[in-house]
C-alpha positions as CSV (number, residue, x, y, z in Angstrom):
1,X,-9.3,-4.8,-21.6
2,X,-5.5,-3.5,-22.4
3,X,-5.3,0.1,-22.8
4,X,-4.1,0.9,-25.6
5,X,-0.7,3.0,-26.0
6,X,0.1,6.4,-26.7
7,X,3.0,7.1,-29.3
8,X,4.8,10.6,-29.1
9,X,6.7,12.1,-31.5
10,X,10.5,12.8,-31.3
11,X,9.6,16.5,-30.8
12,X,7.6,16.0,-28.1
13,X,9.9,14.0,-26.5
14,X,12.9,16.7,-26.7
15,X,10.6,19.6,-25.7
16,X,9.3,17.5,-22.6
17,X,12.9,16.8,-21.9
18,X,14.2,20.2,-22.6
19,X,11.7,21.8,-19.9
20,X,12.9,19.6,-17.3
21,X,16.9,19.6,-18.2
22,X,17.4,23.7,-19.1
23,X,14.1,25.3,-17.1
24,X,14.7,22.8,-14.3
25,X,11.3,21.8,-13.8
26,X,10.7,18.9,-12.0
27,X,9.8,15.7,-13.6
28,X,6.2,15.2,-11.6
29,X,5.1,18.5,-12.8
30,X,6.0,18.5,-16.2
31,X,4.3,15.2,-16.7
32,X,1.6,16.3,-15.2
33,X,1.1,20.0,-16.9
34,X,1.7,17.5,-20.3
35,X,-0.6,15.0,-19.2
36,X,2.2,11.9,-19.9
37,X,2.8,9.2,-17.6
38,X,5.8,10.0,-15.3
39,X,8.1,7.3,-15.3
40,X,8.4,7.6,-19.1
41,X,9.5,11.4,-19.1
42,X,11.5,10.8,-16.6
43,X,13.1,7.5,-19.0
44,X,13.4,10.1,-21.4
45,X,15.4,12.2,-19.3
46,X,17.6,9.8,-18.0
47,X,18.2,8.6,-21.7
48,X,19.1,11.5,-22.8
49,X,21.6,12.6,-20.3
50,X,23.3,9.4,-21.0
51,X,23.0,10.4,-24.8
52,X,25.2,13.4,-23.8
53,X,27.5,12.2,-21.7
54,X,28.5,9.7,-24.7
55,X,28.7,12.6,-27.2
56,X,32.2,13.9,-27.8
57,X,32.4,17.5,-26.9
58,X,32.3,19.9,-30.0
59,X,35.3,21.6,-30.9
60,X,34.8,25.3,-32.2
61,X,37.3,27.0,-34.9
């Protein structure tokens, strides 16, 4: 029987990604310590750093 699949919010998403890209943990363990499957934090992260790199860089007045 098809399992069937877990839906995450945006938030959770961010803060799993955020652990990995600012507190430099590595992929593997957060998925683990966050029980998630670890091919689709690490999607996340890898979508996300491309989200970045497309962002135009903020100007400050």
């Amino acid at each position: 029987m098809a399992e069937e699949r877990r839906k995450f919010t945006a938030e959770f998403r961010e803060g799993a990604v955020r652990i990995v890209t600012e507190i430099g943990k590595p992929v593997p363990e957060v998925a683990k310590d966050l029980g998630i499957n670890e091919r689709s934090l690490a999607s996340w992260v890898s979508r996300a750093k491309r989200a970045e790199k497309a962002m135009p860089e903020r100007r400050t007045r």
